[in-house]
N, C-alpha and C positions, 0 to 999 in steps of 0.2 A: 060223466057223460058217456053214451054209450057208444063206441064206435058203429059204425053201417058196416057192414062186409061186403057188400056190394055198391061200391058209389065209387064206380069206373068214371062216370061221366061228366062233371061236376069241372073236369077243367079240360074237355073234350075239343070247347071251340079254341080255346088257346092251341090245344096241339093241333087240332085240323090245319089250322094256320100257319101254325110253325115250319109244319111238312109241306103246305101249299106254294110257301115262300121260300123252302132249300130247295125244294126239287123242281118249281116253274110249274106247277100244275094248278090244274082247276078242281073246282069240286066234283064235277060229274065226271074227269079223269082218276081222280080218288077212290070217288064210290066205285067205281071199275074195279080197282083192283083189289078195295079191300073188297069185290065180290069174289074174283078170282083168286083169292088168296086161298078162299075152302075148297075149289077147282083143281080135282089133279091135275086133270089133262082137259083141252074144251076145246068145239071145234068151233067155226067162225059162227056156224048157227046158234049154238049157245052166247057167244058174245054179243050179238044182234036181237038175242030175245032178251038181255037182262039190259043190253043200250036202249030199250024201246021206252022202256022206263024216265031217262034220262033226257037231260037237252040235249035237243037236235044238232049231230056235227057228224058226218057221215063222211070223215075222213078220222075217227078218232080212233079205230083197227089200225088202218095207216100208221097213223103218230104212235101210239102207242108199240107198234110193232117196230118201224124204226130207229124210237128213243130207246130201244131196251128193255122195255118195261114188260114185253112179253115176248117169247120164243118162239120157234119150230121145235116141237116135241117128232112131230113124223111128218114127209113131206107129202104129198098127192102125190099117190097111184094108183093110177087105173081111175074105178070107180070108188075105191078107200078115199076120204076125204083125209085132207091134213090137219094135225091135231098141234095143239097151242097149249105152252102153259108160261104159267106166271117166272120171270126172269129170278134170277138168284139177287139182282138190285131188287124187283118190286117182292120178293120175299124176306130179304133183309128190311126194306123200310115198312113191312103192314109190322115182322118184327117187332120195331122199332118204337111201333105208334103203340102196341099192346102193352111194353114196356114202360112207356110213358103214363099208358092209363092205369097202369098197376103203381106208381108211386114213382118210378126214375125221374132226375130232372131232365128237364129242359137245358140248355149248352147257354151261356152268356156271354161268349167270348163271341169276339166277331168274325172268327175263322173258320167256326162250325157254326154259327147263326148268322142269316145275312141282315135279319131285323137290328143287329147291336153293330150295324157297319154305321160310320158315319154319317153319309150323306141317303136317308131312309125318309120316307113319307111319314106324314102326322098319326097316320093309323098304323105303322111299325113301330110307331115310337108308342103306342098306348099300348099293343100288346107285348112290348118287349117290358114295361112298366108290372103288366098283369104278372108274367114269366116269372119277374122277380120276384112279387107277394106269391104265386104259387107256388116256385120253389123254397122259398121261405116258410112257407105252410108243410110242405112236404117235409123238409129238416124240422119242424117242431114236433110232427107227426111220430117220426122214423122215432124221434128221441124220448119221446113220453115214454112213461112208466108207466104199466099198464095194473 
């Protein structure tokens, strides 16, 4: 059988989830940043044209500026508007998510995953079930003989 060279995607909604559930976000907080990940620097107008796209929450500059998840690059002066980029957290986790989609596991301990905590809802407990057969997949992968 011939390997794909490209089949990133294939256990994407696992990790979308996975990240959705460490870090308390939504999906169109997600899609944000992995837009902003390719964004050196962006001012609030560019965050406003790529949110126009997304569900409606017009506090989500707010939150996201707040939580971390993006910076002050330069602040307002004068008529120079103030420029934003993506936090050193939300460039460690899009990181993270890329690593994943290239073959790293997924964490099964309950200390780095909060799906493998004890007390987790029915649909934590099916994805934490998938983690296992994808990581499982992934170590058969890594170890075949090519």
């Amino acid at each position: 059988m011939k390997l794909k060279t490209n089949d990133y995607l294939k256990f994407w909604r696992v990790i979308r989830y996975f990240y959705k559930a460490k870090y308390g976000l939504n999906q169109a907080d997600l899609d944000m940043i992995l837009f902003l990940y390719s964004e050196s620097y962006f001012s609030k107008d560019k965050f406003i044209q790529f949110d126009e796209l997304l569900s409606w929450d017009e506090n989500r500059f707010d939150r996201l500026l707040r939580d971390g998840w993006i910076v002050v690059f330069r602040k307002r002066m004068g008529i120079r508007k103030a420029l934003y980029e993506l936090s050193y957290k939300g460039t460690r986790m899009v990181t993270e998510i890329y690593k994943k989609l290239n073959g790293d596991e997924i964490p099964t301990s309950s200390s780095y995953n909060p799906m493998f905590q004890k007390n987790v809802s029915y649909t934590d407990k099916v994805y934490r079930n998938m983690i296992t057969d994808m990581n499982a997949t992934i170590k058969q992968l890594k170890h075949q003989v090519p």
